[in-house]
C-alpha positions in Angstrom: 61.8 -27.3 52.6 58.5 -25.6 53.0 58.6 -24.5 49.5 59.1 -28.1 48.3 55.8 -29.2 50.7 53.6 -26.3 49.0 55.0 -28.1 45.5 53.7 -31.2 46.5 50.7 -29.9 47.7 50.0 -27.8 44.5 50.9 -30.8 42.1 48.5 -32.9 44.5 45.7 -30.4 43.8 46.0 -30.5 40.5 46.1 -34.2 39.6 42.5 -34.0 41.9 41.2 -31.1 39.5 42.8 -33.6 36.3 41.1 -36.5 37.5 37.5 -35.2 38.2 37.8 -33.2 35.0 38.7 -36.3 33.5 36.1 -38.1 35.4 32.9 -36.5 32.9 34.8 -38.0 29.7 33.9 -40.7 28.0 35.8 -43.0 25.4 33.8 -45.3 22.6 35.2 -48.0 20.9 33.8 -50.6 18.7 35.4 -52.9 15.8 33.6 -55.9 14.7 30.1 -55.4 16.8 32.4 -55.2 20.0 32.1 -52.1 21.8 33.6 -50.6 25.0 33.0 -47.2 26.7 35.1 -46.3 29.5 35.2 -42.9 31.7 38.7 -40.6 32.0 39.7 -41.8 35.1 39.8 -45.3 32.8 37.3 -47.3 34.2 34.8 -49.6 32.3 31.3 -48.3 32.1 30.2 -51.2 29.9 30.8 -53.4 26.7 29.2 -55.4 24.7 29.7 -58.4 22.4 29.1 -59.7 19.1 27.9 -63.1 19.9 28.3 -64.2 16.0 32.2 -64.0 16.6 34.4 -66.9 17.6 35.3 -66.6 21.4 38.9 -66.0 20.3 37.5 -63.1 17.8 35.6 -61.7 20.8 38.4 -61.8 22.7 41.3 -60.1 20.2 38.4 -57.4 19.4 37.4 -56.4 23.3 41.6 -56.5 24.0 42.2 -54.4 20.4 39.5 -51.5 21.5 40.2 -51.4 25.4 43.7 -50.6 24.5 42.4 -47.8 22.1 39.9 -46.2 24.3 43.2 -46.4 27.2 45.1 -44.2 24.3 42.3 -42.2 24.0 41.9 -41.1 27.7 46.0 -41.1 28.0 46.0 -38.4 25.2 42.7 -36.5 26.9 45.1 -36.4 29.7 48.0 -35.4 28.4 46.3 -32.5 26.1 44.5 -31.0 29.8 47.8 -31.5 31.9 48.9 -29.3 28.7 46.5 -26.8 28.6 46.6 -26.6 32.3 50.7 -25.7 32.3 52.1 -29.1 32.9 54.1 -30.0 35.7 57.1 -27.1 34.7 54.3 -24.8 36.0 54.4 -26.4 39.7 57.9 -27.5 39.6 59.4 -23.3 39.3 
């Protein structure tokens, strides 16, 4: 049982080491003069937007490149939960 609680403990610790690593990234995307940046822990830090576009063209663009900048940080996080052993590492 105790070993079990140190597991949760350790896997706890390291998703707080993941997300402050994570924290200092920062993800660009743009199509069409719309551009978003978020952080690792996948929060908005800002956009902007092309005000010659239709609203509906806004709108498609800011959903297209918020979804790839999400990828982005999902795959940043994947790769460091990699390179940091993964779960299997905790779980033995």
């Amino acid at each position: 049982m105790f070993n079990k609680l140190k597991q949760i403990k350790d896997l706890r610790d390291q998703a707080k080491v993941m997300q402050t690593a994570l924290a200092g990234e920062v993800f660009t995307e743009e199509k069409n003069g719309v551009k978003i940046v978020i952080n690792g822990n996948m929060e908005v830090m800002s956009f902007s937007l092309n005000e010659t576009l239709s609203k509906s063209s806004q709108e498609d663009a800011l959903k297209n490149i918020t979804n790839e900048a999400i990828k982005k940080a999902q795959r940043m996080m994947a790769k460091k939960l990699q390179d940091m052993g993964g779960l299997d590492g905790l779980m033995k």
